[in-house]
C-alpha positions as CSV (number, residue, x, y, z in Angstrom):
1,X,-30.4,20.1,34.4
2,X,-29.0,18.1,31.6
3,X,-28.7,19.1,27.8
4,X,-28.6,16.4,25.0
5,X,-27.7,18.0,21.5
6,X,-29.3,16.1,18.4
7,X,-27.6,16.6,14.8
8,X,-28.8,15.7,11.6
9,X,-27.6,17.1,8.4
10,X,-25.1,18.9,10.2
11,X,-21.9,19.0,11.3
12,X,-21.1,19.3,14.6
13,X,-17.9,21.4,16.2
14,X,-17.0,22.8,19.6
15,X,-17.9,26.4,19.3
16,X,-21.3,25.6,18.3
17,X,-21.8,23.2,21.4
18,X,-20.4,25.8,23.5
19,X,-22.8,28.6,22.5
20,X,-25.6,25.9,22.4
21,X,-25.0,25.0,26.2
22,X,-24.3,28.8,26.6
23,X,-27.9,30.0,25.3
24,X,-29.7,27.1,26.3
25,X,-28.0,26.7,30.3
26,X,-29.3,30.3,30.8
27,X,-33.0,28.7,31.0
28,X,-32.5,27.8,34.5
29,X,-32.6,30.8,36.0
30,X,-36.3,30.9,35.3
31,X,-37.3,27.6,37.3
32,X,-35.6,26.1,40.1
33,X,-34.7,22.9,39.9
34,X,-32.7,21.7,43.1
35,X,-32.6,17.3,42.0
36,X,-31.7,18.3,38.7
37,X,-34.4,16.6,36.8
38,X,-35.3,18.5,34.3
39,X,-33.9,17.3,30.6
40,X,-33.5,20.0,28.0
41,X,-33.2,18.1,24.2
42,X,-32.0,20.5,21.4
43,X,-32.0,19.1,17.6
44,X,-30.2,21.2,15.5
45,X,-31.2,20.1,11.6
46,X,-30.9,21.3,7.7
47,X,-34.2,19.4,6.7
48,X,-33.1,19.0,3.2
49,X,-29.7,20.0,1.2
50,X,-31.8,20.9,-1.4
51,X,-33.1,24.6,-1.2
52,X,-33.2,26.8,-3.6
53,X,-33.6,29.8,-1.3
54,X,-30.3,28.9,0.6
55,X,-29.5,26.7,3.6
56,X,-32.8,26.9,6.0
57,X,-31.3,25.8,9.4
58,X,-34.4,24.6,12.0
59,X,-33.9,24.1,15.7
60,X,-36.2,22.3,18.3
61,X,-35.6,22.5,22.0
62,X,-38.0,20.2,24.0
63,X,-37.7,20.7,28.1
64,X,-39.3,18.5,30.4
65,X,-40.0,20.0,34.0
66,X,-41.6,17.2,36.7
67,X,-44.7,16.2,33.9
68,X,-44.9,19.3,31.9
69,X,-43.2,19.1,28.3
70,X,-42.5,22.5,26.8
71,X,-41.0,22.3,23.5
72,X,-39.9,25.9,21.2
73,X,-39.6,25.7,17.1
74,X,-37.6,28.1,15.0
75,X,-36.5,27.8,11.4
76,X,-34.1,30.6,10.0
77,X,-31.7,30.9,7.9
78,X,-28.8,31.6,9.9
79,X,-28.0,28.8,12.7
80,X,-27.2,31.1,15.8
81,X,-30.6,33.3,15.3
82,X,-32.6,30.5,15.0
83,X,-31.3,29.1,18.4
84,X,-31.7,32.3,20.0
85,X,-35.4,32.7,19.0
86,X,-36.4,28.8,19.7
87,X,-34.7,29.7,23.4
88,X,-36.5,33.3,23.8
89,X,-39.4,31.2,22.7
90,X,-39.2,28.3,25.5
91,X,-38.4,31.0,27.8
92,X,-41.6,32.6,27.2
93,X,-43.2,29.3,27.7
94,X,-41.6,28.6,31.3
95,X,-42.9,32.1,31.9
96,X,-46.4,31.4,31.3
97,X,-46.3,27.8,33.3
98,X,-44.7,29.9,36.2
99,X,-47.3,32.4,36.5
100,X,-50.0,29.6,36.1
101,X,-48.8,28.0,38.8
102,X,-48.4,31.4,40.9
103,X,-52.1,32.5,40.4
104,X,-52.8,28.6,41.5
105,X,-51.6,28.7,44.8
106,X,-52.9,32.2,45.2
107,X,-57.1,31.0,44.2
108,X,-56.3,28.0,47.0
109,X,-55.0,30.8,49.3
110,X,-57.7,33.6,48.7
111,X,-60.6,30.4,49.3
């Protein structure tokens, strides 16, 4: 599995990177992925320096599995939380195409 970080607007620094592949790496234990093909891309963005409301920090994660694209949102105000939701997010999402593909085999089975 490989990780590409994205930044724009943003400073980058080593702790953040760290907790990035930290959160993020913690994906694969919900698919297995023996070639190590599947891509994770995270972009980490303020969309404008402009807010009135404060900085607004907004976080994609896209993840490519085989042909399946799964890609988690978040905006938040504080860069860490919305990291952690886009990831809990994804997670959810490689969830749901596990189980699909769980109750699949099983109709091919039961017929």
């Amino acid at each position: 599995m490989t990780i590409s970080i994205f930044y724009k607007n943003i400073s980058s620094d080593a702790p953040l990177e760290e907790f990035i592949n930290q959160k993020i790496g913690g994906l694969d234990k919900f698919f297995k992925d023996p070639n190590g093909l599947a891509e994770i891309r995270v972009e980490v963005c303020k969309p404008s320096k402009h807010h009135r409301s404060g900085e607004i920090y907004y976080v994609e994660i896209n993840l490519k599995i085989g042909g399946k694209l799964l890609r988690a949102t978040c905006q938040h105000e504080d860069l860490r939380n919305a990291i952690v939701d886009a990831r809990n997010e994804l997670g959810r999402q490689v969830k749901k195409l596990k189980e699909k593909r769980t109750d699949q085999v099983r109709k091919i089975k039961i017929q």
